[in-house]
C-alpha positions, 0 to 999 in steps of 0.5 A, spaced: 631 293 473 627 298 478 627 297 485 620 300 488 619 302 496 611 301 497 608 304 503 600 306 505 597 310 510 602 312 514 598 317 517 603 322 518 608 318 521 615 314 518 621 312 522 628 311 521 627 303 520 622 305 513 627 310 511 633 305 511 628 300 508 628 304 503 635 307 502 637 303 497 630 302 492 630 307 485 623 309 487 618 310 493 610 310 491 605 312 497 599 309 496 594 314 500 592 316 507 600 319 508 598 324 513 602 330 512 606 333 507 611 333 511 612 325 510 613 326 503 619 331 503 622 326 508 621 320 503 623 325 497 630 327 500 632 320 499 628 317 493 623 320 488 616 319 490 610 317 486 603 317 490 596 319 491 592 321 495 588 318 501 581 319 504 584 323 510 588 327 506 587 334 506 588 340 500 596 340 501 597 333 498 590 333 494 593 338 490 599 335 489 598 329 488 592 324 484 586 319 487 588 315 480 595 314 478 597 310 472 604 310 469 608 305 466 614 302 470 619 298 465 614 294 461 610 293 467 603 297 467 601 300 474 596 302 478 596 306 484 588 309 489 587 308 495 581 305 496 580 300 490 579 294 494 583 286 491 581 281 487 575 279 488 572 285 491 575 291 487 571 297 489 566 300 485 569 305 483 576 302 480 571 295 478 569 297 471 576 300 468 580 294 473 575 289 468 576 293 461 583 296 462 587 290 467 594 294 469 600 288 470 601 291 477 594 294 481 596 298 489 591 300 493 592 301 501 586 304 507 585 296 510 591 297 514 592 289 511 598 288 507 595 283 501 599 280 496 595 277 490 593 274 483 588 275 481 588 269 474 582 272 471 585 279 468 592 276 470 594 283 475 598 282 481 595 286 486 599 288 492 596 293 498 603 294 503 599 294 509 599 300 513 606 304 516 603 309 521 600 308 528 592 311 527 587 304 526 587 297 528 592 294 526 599 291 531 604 290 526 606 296 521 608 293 514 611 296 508 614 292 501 620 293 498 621 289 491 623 289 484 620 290 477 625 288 471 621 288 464 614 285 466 617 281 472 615 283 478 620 280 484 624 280 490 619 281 494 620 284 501 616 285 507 618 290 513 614 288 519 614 293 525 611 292 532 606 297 532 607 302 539 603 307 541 
């Protein structure tokens, strides 16, 4: 069993709340838009950090870090861009490998609107964590936290924070 921390856009900002969130999961997994490199180092003094890198990120994170991310967790297939839209509307560029090649598990971020979804057809769970940081449109900043154990994915959890500017 693997314990997952999943955020996105964080846009430069994380706080104590997130890092206590994530005090206890085995990885944490950044699906774009982090900002600054310097969210990372702090996410990676606690866990080990899979990511990748979003629209407003810059050459620091783009070279370090992939648009794609495709790895095997337990016996669960994961997937992980930025922009990749959900179920129903997967974004042209993922479209035809998502139908070809459906992970167990697919992540996006950018909309800033936590989605948790099944898509029955290519039988994936799509989740997108919301966004974490204070830039966009959205009130509340959300993260996941949930549990991977062989091909079953659970204990899903959501930290939800009152966005101030």
């Amino acid at each position: 069993m693997t314990k997952i921390g999943l955020v996105s856009d964080t846009h430069g900002y994380i706080d104590d709340k997130l890092l206590d969130f994530f005090k206890d999961v085995d990885e944490i997994w950044h699906a774009g838009d982090v900002g600054d490199i310097s969210v990372i180092d702090k996410l990676e003094k606690i866990k080990p950090v899979r990511a990748v890198y979003g629209n407003i990120d810059g050459q620091d994170i783009r070279i370090s870090y992939p648009e794609h991310n495709r790895f095997r967790t337990e016996d669960t297939e994961v997937w992980i861009t930025h922009i990749g839209g959900y179920p129903g509307r997967y974004d042209k560029r993922v479209k035809p490998e998502i139908f070809r090649n459906p992970p167990g598990l697919f992540i996006t971020g950018h909309s800033h609107i936590l989605k948790i979804i099944f898509d029955r057809g290519i039988n994936c769970l799509h989740l997108n964590p919301g966004a974490y940081g204070k830039s966009g449109l959205h009130k509340v900043r959300t993260a996941l936290r949930f549990e991977i154990d062989g091909k079953e994915i659970k204990k899903m959890e959501i930290l939800e924070v009152k966005r101030q500017n």
